[in-house]
N, C-alpha and C positions, 0 to 999 in steps of 0.2 A: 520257401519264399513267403515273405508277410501278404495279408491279404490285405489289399490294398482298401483304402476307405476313402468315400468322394462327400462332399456338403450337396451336390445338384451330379445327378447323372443323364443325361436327352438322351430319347433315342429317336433318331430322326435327323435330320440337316437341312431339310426346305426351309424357308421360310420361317415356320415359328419356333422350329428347335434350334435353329442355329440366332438367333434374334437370342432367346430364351440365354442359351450358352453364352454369349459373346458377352448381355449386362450383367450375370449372374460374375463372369471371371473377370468383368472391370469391378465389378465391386470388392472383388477380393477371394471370394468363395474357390474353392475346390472344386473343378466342374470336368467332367468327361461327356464323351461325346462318341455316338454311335451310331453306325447303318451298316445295312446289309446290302444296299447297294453307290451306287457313284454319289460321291459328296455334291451336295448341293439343292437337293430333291426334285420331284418331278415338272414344276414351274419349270424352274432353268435350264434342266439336262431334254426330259422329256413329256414336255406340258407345254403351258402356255405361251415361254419366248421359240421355242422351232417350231411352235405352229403358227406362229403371226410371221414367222418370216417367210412361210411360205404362203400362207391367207395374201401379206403385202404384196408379192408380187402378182394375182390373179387380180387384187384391187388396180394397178396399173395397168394391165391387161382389160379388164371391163372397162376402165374410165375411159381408155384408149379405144376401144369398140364403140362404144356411145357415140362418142364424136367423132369416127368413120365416116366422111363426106359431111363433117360441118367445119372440115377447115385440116384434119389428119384424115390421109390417105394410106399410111404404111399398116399391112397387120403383124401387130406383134405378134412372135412365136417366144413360148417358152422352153426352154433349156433346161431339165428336170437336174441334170447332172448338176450342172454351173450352178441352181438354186442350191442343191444340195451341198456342193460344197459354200457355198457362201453362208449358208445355215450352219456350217459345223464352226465356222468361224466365232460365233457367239453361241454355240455348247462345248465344243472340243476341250477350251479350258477351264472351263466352270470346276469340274473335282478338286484338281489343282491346286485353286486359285480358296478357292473356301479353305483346304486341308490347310494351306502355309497362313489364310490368315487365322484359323482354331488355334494353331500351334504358337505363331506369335502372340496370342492373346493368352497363353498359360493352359489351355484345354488339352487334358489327354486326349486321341483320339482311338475308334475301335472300330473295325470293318468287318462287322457280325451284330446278328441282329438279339439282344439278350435276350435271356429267359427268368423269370423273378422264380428266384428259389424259396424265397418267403417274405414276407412285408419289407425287411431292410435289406435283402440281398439280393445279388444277380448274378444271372453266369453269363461269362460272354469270355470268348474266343478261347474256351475251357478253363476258365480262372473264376473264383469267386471273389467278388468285389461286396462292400458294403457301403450303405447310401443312406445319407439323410432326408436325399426327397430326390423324386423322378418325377421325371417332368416324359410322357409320352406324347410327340410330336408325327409318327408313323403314315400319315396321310393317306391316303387309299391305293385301291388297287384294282384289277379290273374284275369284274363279277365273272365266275365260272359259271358257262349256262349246263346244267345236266342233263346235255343230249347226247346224244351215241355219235360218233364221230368229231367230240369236240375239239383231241387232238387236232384237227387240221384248221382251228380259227385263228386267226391272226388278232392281236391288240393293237391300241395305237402307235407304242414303242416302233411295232414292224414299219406302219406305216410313214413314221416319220425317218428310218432308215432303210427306205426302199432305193435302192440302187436304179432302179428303171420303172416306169411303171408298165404294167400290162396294160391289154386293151379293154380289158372290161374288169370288175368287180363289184361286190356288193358286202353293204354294211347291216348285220343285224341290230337294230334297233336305232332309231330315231332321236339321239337326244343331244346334246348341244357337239360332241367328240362328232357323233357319224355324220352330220348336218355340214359341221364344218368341212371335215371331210372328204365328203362326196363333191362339195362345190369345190373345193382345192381338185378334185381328180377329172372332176367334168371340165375345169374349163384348160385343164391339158389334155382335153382329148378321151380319156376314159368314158366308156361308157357303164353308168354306174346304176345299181340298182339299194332301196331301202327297202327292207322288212321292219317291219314296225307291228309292234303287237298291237297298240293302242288305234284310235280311232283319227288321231292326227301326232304325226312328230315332234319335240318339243311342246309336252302337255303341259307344264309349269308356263308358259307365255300365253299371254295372250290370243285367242283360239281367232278372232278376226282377224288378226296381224300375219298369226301367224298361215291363214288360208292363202294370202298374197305372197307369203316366203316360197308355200305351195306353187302356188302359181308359176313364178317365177323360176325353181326350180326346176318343172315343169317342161318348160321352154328349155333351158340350158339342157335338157333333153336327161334327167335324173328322174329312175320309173322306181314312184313310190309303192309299193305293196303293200295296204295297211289291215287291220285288224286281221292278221297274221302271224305264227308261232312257230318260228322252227324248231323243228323237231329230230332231225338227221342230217348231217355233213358225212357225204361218200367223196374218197378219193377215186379221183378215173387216170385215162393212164396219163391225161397233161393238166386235165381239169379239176373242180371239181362239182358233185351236184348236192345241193342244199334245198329237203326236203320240208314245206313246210305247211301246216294245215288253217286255210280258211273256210270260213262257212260251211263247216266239218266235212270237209272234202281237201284230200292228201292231195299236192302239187307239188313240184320241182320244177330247179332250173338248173343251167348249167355256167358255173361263171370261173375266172384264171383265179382268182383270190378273195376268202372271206374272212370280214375283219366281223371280231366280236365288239360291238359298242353299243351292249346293252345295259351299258352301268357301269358303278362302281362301288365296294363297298370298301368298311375300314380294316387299314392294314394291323389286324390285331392279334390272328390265330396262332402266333408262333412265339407270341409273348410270355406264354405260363399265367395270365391275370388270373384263374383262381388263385394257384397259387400264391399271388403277393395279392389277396384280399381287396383285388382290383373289381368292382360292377363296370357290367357292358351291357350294353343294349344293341338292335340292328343298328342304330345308326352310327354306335362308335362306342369308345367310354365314360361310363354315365359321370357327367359334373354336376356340381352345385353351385352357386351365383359366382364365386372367386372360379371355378376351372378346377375345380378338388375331388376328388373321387370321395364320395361321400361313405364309402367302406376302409377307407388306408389315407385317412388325411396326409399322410407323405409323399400322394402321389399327385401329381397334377395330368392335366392333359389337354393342349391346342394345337389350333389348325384343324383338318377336314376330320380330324382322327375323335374328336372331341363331338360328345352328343348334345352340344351346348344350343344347337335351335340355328345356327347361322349358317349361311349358305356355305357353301364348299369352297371358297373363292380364296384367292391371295389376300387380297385386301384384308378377309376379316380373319386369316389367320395372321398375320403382322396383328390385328386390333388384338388377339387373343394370346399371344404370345406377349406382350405389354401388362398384358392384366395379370397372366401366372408370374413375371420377373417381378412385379411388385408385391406378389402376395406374397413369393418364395423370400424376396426380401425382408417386407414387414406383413407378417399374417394378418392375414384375413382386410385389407388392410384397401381392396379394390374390387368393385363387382363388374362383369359384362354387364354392358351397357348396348344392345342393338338397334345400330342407327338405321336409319334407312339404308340399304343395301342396295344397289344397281348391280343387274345381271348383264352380259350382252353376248349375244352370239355370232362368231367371227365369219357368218357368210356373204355375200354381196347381195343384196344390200343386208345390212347388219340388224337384227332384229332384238331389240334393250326394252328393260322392264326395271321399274322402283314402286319399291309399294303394294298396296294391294292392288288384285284384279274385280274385275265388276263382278264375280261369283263372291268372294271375303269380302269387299264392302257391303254387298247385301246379307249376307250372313253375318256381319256383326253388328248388321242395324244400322248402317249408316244412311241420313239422308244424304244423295249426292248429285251432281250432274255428272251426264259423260257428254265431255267432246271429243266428237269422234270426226273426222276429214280425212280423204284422199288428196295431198296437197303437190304433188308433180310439175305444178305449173309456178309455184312458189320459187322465188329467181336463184335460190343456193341449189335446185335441182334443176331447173330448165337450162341454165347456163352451161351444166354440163350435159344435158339431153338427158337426164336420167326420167326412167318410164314410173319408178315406185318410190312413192313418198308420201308415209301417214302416220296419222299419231292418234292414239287415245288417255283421253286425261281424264278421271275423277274429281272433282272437285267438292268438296265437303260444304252446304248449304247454311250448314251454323258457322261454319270457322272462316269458311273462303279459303282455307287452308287446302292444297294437296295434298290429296289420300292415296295417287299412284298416278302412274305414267307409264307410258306404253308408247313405242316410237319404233317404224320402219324404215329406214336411208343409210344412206352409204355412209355415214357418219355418227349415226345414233348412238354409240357408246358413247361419242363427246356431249351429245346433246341430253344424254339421260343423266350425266354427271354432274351438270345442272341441275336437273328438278332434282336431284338425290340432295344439293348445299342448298337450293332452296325448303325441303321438307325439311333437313335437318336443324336448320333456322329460323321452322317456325313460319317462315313468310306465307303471306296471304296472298294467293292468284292477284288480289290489284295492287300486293306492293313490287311483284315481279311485272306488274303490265306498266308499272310507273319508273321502273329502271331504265335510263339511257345507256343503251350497249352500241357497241359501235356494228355499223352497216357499210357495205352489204356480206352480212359474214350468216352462218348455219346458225351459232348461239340466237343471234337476234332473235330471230324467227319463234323462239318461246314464246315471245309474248306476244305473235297471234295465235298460240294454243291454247290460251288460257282464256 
């Protein structure tokens, strides 16, 4: 049999490999396409759309508690089942639905994850193929902790196809997966515990903001554990105990399920990149301003998988898979460009960041103010009785311009989306305090932050 030969090969299918694949084969190009697991990647199947479909219904659930005796008297109960099937409704057919449209767009497809056998070649599903450029799309995967009993951690996949939940569990590590999570499990009832090595959860946000997320979690009754390290997971005969050491002093507890969400690193070990003359780094594989692998110019590499400096997010792997179809197109031809980036984490209330923090403004010498308020009484939160609502903003003293934003409410990823099209336009704190936006809505309310 001929060995087959492609112009662009992806491996991957999230977001930026399948983006990557689809303009590469409208333009004409020879393109395959490949994973090792369900078409579609982790976003769609199991990432960011079945955890918002279960985050939405606990948001209806809190909004619905708030206003208990200001006018609704029923308490909502959730139905773990009923959510979970209504959540497969928008994963179930995601493989599917990508494979038939690869396929109609002219893309070989391959259900194996290759291995480069030398800068132009690769094996996948025992066949050698040759390639004129690879595009590695691969996105992450969960960090294996090297403790003794790691066999028994669960990841987030489990928890997003748990059939029932149990009455208790706990999440190692703190960071936007286990945050989210525990608030999805505590307000069904779970009684949930965090291990967190660090000195507060979610370290990348803001440490003020984020003391209130504390707080509040707090309350929903989630028992933080912090500057703690575990160290051994034993199975018992229904439980299990998860040993961990603070203040050099060995402790356990005993809980029904432990999930590992202490990270995640890039999906890249099973690649062979010496091999194909591929550099990597911890953070992924190493690019240069186009998304190139600066050792095998035929290879490229976007999305999370990519050591390009950009958060791990959807959004800037679409911006990074734009930028390799056009280089693949016409070389060298488009450079990353990093805009402001908004983060938000999916708990109630939602905790969003754009920009720097007041630790990087001081550090890179910036003159600034910060405004900083607890604003609860402000009518887009009193209206609905919500208890938590603040924001912290930098503002840059030469420019008047936004240097970051920081925002805690039940809506704050809409409102950080905002300051993200105002930074990335440039605008100045009083040309966004001189917009007429319509009232009484959440946007408005930017321009008393400013």
């Amino acid at each position: 049999m001929a060995i087959k030969e492609f112009d662009v090969f992806v491996i991957g299918t999230g977001n930026a490999g399948k983006n990557v694949a689809f303009a590469c084969a409208e333009a004409g190009l020879k393109v395959a396409i490949a994973d090792n697991r369900r078409y579609g990647g982790t976003c769609a199947n199991r990432g960011c759309d079945p955890k918002k479909v279960l985050v939405g219904i606990t948001e209806i659930k809190q909004s619905a508690d708030h206003l208990r005796g200001k006018g609704l008297d029923s308490n909502l109960l959730i139905n773990w089942s009923d959510l979970q099937k209504f959540k497969a409704t928008f994963t179930d057919a995601v493989p599917a639905v990508h494979e038939k449209r690869l396929k109609n767009a002219g893309v070989t497809l391959y259900h194996q994850s290759p291995r480069f056998l030398d800068e132009n070649s690769l094996s996948v599903e025992g066949k050698t193929v040759l390639v004129k450029k690879v595009v590695i799309a691969t996105g992450l995967i969960p960090l294996e902790l090297k403790i003794q009993g790691r066999e028994h951690l669960l990841i987030s996949d489990d928890f997003l196809s748990l059939s029932q939940l149990p009455k208790e569990m706990t999440f190692v590590g703190g960071g936007l997966i286990g945050m989210e999570f525990a608030h999805v499990a505590a307000r069904c009832g779970v009684k949930v515990t965090i291990i967190q090595s660090g000195k507060l959860p979610l370290e990348k946000f803001d440490k003020d903001l984020t003391a209130q997320l504390i707080e509040v979690s707090d309350k929903l009754g989630i028992n933080f554990i912090l500057n703690a390290r575990v160290n051994k997971v034993e199975k018992l005969q229904k439980n299990y105990r998860v040993f961990y050491k603070k203040n050099g002093e060995i402790k356990s507890l005993v809980t029904e399920m432990v999930f590992n969400t202490a990270g995640r690193i890039p999906a890249i070990e099973s690649l062979g990149l010496k091999k194909g003359n591929v550099a990597y780094e911890k953070e992924g594989v190493s690019v240069n301003e186009y998304l190139q692998s600066p050792t095998n110019s035929n290879v490229y590499a976007c999305g999370d998988v990519s050591a390009s400096g950009t958060e791990p997010l959807t959004p800037t792997s679409h911006l990074e898979s734009r930028v390799v179809t056009e280089n693949i197109l016409k070389e060298k031809s488009k450079t990353l460009i990093i805009p402001p980036t908004p983060s938000v984490v999916y708990t109630i209330p939602q905790l969003a960041k754009v920009g720097l923090s007041e630790e990087e403004a001081n550090a890179e010498g910036y003159d600034f103010t910060i405004k900083y308020k607890s604003i609860p009484k402000w009518f887009s939160a009193k209206h609905k009785n919500e208890e938590v609502y603040a924001y912290k903003v930098l503002i840059d003293n030469k420019s008047n311009q936004i240097l970051g934003a920081h925002i805690i409410a039940s809506e704050a990823g809409g409102l950080i989306n905002l300051f993200a099209m105002a930074m990335q336009g440039k605008l100045t704190a009083n040309q966004v305090k001189d917009m007429v936006l319509a009232y009484p809505t959440r946007s408005y309310e930017i321009k008393g932050m400013l």
